[in-house]
C-alpha positions in Angstrom: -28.4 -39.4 -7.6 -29.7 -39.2 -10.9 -29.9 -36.7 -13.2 -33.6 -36.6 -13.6 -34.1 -35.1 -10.7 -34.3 -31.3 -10.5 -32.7 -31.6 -6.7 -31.1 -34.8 -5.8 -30.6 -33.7 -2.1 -34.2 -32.6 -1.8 -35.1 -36.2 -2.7 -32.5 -37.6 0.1 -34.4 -35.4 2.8 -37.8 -36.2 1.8 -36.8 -40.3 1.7 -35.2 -40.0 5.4 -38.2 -37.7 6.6 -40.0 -40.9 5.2 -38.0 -43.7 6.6 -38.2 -41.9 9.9 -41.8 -40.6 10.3 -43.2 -44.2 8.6 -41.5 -46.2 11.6 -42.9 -43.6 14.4 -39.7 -41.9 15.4 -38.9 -38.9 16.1 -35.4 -37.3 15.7 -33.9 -37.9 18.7 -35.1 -41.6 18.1 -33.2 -41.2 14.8 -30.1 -39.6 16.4 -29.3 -42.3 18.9 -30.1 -45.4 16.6 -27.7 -43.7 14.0 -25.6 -41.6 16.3 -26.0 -38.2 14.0 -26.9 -35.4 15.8 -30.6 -34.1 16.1 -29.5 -30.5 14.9 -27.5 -32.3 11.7 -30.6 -34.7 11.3 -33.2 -31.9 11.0 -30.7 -29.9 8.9 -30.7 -33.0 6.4 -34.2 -33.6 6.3 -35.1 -29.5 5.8 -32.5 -29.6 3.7 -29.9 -27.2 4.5 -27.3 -29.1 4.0 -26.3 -32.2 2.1 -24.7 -35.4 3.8 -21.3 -37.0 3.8 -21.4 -40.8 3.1 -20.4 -41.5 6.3 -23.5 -39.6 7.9 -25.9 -41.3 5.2 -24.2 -44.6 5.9 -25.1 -44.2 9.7 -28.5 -43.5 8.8 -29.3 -46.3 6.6 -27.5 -48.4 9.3 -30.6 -47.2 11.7 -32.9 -47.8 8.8 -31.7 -51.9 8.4 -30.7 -50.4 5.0 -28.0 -50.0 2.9 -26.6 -46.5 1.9 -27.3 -47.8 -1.4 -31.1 -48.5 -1.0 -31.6 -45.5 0.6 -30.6 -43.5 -2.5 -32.4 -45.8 -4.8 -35.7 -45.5 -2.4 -35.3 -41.7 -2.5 -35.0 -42.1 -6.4 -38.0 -44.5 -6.5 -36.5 -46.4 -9.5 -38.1 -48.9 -10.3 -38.7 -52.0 -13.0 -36.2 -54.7 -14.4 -35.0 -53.0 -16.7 -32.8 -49.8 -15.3 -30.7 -47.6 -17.8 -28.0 -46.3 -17.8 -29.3 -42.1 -17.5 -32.1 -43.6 -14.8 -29.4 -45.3 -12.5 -29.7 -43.0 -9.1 -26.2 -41.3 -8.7 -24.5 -39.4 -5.8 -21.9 -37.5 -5.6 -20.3 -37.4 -1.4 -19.9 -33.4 -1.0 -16.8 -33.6 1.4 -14.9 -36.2 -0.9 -16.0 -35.9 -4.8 -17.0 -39.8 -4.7 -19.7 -40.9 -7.0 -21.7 -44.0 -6.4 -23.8 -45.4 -9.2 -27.0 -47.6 -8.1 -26.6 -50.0 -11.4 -28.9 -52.6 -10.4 -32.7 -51.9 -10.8 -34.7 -51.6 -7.5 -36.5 -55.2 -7.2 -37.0 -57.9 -4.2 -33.9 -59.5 -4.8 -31.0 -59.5 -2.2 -28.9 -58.4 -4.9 -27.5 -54.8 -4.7 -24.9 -53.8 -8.0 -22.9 -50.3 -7.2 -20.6 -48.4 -9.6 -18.1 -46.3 -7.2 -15.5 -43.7 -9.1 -13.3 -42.4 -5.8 -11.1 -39.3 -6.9 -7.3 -39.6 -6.2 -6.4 -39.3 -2.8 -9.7 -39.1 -1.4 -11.0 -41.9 1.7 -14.1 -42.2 2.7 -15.1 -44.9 5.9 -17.6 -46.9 6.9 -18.4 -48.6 10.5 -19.1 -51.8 10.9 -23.0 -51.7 11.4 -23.1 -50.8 7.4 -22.0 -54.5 7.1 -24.1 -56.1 9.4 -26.9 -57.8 7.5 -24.8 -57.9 4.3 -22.1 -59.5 2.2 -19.7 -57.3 -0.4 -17.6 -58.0 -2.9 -15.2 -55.4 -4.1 -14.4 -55.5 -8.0 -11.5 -52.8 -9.2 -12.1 -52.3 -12.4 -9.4 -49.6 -12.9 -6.8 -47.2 -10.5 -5.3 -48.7 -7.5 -7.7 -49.1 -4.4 -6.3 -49.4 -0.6 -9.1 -51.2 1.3 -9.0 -51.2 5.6 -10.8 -53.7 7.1 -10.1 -53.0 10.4 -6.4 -53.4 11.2 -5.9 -55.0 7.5 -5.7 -53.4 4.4 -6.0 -55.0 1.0 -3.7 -53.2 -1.8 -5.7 -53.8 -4.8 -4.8 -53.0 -8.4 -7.5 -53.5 -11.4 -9.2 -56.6 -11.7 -8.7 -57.3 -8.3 -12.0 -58.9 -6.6 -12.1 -58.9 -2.4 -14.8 -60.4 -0.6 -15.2 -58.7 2.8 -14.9 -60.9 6.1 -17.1 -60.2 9.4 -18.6 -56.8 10.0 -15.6 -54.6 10.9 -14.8 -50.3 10.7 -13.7 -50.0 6.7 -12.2 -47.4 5.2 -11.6 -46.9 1.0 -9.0 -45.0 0.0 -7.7 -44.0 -3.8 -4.3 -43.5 -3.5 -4.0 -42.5 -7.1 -2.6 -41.8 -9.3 -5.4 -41.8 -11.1 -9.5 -42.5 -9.7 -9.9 -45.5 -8.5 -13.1 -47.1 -10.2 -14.8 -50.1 -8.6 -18.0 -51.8 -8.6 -19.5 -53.0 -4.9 -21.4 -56.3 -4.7 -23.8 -56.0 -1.7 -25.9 -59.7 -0.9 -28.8 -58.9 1.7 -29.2 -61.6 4.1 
């Protein structure tokens, strides 16, 4: 998340205290709709510890949201017009990754999303995360192994994938260097 926060994660717990409380749920409500445990859940949201992207993914999956909106909501950008130092940022504690909200928070079903993956680093996704969305993958530099369920997609810079149905995914930078893409997300 962004910078011009004083604590990013504090943010995080506050949003998903907010996305759960404003729809009338309580944890365990939470917990089975995004099958992360109660005692990790109310960790999170007292914020004791910070999430992997695969536990925030599962979360915004129970939301109807994507990881990305989540950390934009919790950053509460807003306006056409989103720079570059204002762009809500997180960094995924167990795997280094950095993701990169570009596009300003509006009603469009347009989502733009800067990822740098360290070498040698993975990070997956189930399939609910792709339910009520499209993606694009663009490399822009490194070498990016993309699963899509039994399938994976070598890509190389300037490489563009479009996903197929909702399927497990996993993204993996096997290096040498960080592999650096942007993520095209089209709400349906």
């Amino acid at each position: 998340m962004s910078s011009s926060s004083d604590d990013p994660s504090a943010d995080l717990s506050h949003r998903i205290r907010l996305e759960r409380s404003g729809r009338g749920w309580s944890l365990a409500d939470l917990a089975q709709r995004s099958g992360v445990s109660k005692a990790m859940l109310s960790a999170i949201e007292r914020g004791e510890t910070s999430p992997t992207a695969a536990l925030l993914v599962r979360i915004a999956a129970a939301f109807d949201l994507t990881l990305s909106a989540l950390i934009a909501r919790a950053e509460k950008a807003q306006g056409r017009l989103l720079r570059a130092a204002e762009q809500p940022q997180w960094r995924d504690p167990a795997t280094g990754y950095v993701r990169r909200h570009v596009s300003p928070s509006s009603d469009s079903p347009l989502e733009l999303i800067r990822v740098e993956m360290p070498a040698g680093q993975s990070v997956s996704f189930p399939a609910a995360s792709y339910t009520f969305v499209r993606h694009l993958i663009w490399l822009i530099d490194g070498r990016l192994d993309f699963h899509e369920g039994s399938l994976v997609h070598e890509m190389h810079a300037g490489d563009c994938l479009e996903l197929g149905p909702p399927t497990d995914c996993t993204f993996h930078a096997p290096g040498p260097a960080p592999a650096v893409y942007l993520v095209v997300v089209l709400r349906r």
